[in-house]
Backbone as CSV, one residue per row, in Angstrom:
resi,resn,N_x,N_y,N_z,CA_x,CA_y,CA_z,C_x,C_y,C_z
1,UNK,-56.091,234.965,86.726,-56.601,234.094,87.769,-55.492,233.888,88.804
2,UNK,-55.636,234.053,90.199,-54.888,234.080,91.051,-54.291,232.709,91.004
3,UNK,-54.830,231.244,91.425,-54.566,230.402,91.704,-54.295,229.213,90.748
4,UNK,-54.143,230.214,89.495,-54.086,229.248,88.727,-52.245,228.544,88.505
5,UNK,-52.771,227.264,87.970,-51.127,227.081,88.322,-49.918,226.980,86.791
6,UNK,-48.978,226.870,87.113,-47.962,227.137,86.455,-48.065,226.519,84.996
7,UNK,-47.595,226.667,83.586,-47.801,225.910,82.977,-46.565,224.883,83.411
8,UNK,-47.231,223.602,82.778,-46.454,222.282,82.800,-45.815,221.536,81.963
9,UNK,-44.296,221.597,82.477,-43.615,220.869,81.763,-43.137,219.539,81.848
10,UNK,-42.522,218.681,80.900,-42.060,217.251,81.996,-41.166,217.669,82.777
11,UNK,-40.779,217.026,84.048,-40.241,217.062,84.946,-40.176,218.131,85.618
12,UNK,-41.312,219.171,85.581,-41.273,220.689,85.862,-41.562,220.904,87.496
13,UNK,-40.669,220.635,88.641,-41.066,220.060,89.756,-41.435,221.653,89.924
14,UNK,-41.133,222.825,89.898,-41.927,223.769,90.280,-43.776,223.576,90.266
15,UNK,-43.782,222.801,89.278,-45.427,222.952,88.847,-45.638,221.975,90.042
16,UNK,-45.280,221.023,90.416,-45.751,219.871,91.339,-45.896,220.645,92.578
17,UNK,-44.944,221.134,93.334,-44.927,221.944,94.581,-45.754,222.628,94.422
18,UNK,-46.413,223.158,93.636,-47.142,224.998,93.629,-48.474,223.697,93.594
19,UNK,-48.874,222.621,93.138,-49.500,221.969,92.853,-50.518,221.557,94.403
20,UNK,-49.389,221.083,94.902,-49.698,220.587,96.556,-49.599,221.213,97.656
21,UNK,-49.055,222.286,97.277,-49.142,223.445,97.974,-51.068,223.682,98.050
22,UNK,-51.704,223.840,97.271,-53.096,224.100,97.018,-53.826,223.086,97.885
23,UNK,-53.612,221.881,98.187,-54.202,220.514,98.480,-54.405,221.067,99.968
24,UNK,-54.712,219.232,100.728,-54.908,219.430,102.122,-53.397,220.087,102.661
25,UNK,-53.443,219.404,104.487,-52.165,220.220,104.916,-50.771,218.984,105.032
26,UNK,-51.258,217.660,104.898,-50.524,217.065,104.750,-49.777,217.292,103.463
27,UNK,-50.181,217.642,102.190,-49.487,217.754,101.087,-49.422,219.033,101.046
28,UNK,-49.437,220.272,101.427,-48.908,221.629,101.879,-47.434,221.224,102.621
29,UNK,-47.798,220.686,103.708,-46.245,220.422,104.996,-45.512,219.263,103.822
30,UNK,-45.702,218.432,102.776,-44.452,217.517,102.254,-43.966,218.459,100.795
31,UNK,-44.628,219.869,100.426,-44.500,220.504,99.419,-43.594,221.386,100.127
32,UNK,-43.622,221.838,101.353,-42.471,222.969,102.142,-41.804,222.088,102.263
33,UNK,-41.223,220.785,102.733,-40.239,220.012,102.573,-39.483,219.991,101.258
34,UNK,-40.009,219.608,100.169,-39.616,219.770,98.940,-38.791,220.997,98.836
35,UNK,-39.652,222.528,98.890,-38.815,223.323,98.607,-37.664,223.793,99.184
36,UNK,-37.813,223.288,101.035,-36.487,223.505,101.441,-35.201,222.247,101.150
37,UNK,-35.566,221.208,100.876,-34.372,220.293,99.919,-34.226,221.458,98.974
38,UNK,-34.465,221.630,98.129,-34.002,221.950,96.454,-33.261,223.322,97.005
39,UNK,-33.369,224.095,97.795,-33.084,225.520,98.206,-31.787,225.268,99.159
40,UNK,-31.719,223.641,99.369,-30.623,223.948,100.873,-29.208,223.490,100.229
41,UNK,-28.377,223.445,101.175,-27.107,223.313,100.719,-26.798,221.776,100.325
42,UNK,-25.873,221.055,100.029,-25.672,219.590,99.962,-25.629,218.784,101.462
43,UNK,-25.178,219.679,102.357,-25.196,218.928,103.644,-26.465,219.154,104.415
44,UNK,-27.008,220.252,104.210,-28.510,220.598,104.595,-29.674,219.196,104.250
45,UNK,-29.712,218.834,102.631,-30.098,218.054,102.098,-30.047,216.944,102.375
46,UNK,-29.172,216.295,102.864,-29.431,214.502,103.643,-30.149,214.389,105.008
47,UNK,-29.682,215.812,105.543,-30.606,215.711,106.793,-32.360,215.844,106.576
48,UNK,-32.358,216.841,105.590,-34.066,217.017,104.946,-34.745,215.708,104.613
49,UNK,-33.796,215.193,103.971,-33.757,213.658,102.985,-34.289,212.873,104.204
50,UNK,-33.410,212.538,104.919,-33.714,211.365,105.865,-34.908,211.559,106.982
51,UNK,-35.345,212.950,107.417,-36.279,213.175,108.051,-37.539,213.371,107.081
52,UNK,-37.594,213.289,105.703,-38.956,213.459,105.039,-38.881,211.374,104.706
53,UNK,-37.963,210.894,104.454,-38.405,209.143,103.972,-37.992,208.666,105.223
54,UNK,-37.460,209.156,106.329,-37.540,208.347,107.542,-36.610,206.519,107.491
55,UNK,-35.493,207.015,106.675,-34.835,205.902,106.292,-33.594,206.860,106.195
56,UNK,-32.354,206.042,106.340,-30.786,206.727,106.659,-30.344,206.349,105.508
57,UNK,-30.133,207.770,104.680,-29.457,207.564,103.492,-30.220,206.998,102.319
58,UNK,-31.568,206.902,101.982,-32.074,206.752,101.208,-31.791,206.229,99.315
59,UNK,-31.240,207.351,99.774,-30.526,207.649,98.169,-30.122,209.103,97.840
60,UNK,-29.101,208.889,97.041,-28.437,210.126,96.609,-29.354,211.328,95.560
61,UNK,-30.293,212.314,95.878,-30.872,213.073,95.100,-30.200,214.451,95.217
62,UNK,-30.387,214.799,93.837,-29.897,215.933,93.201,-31.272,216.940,93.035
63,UNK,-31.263,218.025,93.400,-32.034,219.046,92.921,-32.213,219.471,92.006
64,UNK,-33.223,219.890,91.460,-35.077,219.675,92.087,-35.735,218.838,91.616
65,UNK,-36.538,218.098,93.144,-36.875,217.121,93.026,-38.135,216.967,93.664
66,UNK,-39.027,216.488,93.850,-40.042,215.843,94.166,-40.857,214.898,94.295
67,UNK,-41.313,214.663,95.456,-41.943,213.003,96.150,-43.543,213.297,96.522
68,UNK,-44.489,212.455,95.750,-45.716,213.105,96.418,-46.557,212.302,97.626
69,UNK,-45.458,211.194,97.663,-45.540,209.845,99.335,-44.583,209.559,99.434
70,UNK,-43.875,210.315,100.408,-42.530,209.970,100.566,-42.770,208.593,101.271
71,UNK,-43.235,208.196,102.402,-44.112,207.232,103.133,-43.694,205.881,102.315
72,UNK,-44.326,205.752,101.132,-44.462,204.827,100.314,-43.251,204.429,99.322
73,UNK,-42.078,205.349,99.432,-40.970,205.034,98.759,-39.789,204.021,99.146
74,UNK,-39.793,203.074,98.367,-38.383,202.104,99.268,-37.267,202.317,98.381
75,UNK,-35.985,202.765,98.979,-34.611,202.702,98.329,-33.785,201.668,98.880
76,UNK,-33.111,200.842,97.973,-31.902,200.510,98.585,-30.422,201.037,98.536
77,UNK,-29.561,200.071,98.814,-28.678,201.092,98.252,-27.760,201.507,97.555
78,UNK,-27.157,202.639,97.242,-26.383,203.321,96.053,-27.590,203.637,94.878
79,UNK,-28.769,204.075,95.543,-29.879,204.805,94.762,-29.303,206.101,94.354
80,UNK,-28.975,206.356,93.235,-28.879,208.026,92.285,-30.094,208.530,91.753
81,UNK,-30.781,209.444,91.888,-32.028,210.079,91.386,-30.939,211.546,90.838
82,UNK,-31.008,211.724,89.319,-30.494,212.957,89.053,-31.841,214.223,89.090
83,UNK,-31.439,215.270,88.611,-32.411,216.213,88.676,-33.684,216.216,87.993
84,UNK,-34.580,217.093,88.345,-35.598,217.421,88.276,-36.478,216.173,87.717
85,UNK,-36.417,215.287,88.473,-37.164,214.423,88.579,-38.329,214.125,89.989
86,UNK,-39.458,213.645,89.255,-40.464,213.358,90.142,-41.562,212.344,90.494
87,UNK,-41.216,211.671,91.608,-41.989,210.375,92.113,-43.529,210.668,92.423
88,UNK,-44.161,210.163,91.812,-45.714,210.823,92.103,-46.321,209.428,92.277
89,UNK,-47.597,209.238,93.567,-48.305,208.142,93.546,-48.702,207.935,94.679
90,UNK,-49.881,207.185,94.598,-50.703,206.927,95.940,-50.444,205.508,96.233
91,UNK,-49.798,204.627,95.424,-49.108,203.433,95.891,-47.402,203.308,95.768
92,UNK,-46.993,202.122,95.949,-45.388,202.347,96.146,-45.069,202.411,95.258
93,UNK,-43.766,202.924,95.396,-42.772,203.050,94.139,-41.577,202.359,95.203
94,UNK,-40.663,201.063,94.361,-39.396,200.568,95.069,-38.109,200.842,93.828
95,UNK,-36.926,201.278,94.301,-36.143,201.227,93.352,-34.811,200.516,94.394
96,UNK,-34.613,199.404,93.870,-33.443,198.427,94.269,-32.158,199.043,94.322
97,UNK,-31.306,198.022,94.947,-30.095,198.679,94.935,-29.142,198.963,93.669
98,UNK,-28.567,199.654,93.410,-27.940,200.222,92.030,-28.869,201.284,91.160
99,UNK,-29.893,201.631,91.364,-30.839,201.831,90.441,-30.254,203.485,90.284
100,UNK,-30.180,203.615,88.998,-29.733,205.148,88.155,-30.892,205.837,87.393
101,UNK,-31.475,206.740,88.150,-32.301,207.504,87.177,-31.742,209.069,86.714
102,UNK,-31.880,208.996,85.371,-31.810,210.188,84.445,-32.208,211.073,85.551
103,UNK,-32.011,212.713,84.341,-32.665,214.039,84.486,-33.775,213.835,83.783
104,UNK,-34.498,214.355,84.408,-36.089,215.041,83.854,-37.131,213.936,83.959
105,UNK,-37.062,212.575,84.719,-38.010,212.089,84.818,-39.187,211.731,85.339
106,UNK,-39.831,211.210,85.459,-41.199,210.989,85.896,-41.409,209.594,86.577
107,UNK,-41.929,209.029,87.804,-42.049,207.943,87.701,-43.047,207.760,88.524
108,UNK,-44.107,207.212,88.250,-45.635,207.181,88.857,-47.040,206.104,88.918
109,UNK,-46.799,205.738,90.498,-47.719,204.674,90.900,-49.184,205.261,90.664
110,UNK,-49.592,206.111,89.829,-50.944,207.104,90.143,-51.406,207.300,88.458
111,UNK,-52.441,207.296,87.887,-52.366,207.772,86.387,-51.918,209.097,86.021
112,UNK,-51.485,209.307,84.815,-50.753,210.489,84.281,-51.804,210.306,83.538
113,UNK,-52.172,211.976,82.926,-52.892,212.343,81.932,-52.873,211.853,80.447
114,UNK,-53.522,211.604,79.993,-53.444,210.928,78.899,-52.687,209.282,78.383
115,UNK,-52.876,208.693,79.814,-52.086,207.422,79.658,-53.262,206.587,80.507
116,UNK,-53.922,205.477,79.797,-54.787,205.102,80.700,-54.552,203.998,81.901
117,UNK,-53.531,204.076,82.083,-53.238,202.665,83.185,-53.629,203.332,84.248
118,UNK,-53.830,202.135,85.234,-54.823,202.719,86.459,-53.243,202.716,87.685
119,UNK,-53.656,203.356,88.587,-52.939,203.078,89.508,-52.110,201.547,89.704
120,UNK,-51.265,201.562,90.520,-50.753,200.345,90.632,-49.268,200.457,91.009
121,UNK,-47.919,199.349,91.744,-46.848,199.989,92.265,-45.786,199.875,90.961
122,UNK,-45.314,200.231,91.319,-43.858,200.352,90.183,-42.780,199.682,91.096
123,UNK,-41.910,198.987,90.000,-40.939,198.365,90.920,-39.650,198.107,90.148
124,UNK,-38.716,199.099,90.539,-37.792,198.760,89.353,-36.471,197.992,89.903
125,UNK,-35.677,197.156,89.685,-35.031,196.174,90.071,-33.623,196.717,90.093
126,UNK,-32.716,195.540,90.828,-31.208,196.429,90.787,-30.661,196.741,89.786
127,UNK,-29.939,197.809,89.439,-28.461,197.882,88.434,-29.364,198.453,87.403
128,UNK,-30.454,198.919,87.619,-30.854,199.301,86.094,-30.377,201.083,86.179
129,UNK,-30.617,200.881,84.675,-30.181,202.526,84.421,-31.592,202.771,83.227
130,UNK,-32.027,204.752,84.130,-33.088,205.018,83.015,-32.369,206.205,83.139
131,UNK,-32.705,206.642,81.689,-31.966,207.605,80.952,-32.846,208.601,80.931
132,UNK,-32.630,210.094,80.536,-33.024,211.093,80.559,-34.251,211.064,79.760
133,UNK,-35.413,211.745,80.552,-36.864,212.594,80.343,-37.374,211.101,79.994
134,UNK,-37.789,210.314,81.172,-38.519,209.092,81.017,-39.026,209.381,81.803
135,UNK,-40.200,209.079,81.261,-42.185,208.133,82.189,-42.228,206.938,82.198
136,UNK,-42.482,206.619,83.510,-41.985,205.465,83.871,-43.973,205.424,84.502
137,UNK,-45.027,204.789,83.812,-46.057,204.456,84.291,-46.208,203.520,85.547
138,UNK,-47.412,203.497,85.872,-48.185,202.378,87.185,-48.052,201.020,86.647
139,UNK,-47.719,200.300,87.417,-47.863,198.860,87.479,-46.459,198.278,86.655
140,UNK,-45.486,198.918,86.363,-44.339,198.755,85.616,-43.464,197.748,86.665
141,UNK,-42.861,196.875,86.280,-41.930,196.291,86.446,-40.332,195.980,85.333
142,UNK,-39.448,197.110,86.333,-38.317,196.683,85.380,-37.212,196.210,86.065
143,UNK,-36.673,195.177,85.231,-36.113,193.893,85.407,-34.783,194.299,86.109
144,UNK,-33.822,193.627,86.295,-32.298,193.200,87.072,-31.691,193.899,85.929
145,UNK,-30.787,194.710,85.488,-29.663,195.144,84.960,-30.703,195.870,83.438
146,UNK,-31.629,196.185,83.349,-31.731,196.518,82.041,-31.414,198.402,82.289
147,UNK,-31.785,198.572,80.756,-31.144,200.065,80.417,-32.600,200.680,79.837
148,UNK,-32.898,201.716,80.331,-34.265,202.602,79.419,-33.372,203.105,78.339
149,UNK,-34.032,203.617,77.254,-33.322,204.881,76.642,-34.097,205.718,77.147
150,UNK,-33.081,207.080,76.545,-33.559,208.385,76.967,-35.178,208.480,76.476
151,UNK,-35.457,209.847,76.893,-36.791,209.781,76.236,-38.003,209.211,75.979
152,UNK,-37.925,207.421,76.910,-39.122,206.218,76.656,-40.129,206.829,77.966
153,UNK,-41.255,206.288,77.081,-42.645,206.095,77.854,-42.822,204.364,78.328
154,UNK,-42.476,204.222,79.703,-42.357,202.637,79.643,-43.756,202.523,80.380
155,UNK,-44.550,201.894,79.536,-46.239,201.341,80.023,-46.117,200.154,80.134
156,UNK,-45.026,199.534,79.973,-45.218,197.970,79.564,-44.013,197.141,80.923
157,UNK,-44.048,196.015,81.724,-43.184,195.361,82.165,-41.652,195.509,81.414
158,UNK,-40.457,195.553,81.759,-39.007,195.251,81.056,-38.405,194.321,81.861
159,UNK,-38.132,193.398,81.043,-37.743,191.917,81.221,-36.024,192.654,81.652
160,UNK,-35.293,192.191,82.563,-34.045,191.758,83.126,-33.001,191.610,82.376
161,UNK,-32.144,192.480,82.264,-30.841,192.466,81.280,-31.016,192.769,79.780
162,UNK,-32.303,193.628,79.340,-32.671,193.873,78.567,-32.236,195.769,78.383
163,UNK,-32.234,196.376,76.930,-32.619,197.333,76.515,-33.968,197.969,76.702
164,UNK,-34.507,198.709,76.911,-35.798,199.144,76.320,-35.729,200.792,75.418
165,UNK,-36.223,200.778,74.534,-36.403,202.507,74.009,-37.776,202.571,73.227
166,UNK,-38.350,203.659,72.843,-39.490,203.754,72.107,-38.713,204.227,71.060
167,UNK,-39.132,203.304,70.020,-38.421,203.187,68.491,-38.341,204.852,68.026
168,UNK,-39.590,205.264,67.935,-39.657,207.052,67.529,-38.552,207.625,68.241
169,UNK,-37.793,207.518,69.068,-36.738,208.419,69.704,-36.095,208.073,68.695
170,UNK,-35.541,206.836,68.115,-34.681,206.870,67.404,-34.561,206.843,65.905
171,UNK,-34.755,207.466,65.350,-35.223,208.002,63.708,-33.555,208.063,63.471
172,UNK,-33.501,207.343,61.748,-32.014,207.988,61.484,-32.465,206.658,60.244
């Protein structure tokens, strides 16, 4: 099948681009944005950066990455997004100032497959740190200074200066 698309992995931003690439032309023209970030040099990249969120200096992203409303994204600042992570959603996503996200994550104002929360914004607060290959669901609120562990599915609010992990990551 010609058009069929890539298999999918978490954080597999190839699959997302090839994804919206297919769609109308507004999400065709923010999917060629995407691929020329991830393809350009480090100094190429802030200029891409700041002309796709229309904000100076946004935040510091690492390649490959992907935004599926850039529009709707608020950073403050000393925002780190590490790699192959991807913001997906038809409402906002805000990440405060300090905010550290892992490799390989996910974070999404929109439902994900097999998770039933409905749309809704995500809002994650300053100084937090999420750790590698996290889903970060709709309607999430996480608190002032807390820590994800690696690996969590956070469906639920995280209270402020708190831990969070999904117990199954940690077997021993």
């Amino acid at each position: 099948m010609q058009n069929a698309l890539p298999e999918r992995r978490h954080g597999d931003i190839p699959y997302y681009i090839h994804h919206f690439e297919q769609s109308d032309h507004a999400h065709q023209i923010n999917a060629q944005h995407w691929r020329a970030f991830n393809c350009a040099s480090k100094t190429q990249r802030a200029a891409i950066q700041r002309q796709i969120f229309s904000q100076h200096n946004p935040a510091l992203i690492e390649p490959a990455f992907f935004c599926e409303t850039p529009a709707l994204m608020q950073f403050g600042q000393s925002v780190f997004i590490n790699h192959n992570t991807a913001l997906l959603g038809a409402h906002s996503i805000s990440m405060n100032d300090g905010v550290l996200i892992g490799p390989n994550c996910i974070v999404s104002s929109r439902p994900i497959a097999g998770y039933p929360d409905p749309a809704a914004t995500v809002t994650i607060e300053s100084d937090v740190w999420v750790g590698a290959n996290v889903l970060v669901l709709p309607g999430v609120t996480i608190g002032k200074q807390a820590i994800i562990g690696a690996g969590s599915v956070v469906s639920q609010c995280v209270a402020a200066h708190t831990t969070f992990y999904n117990a199954s990551v940690f077997k021993g």
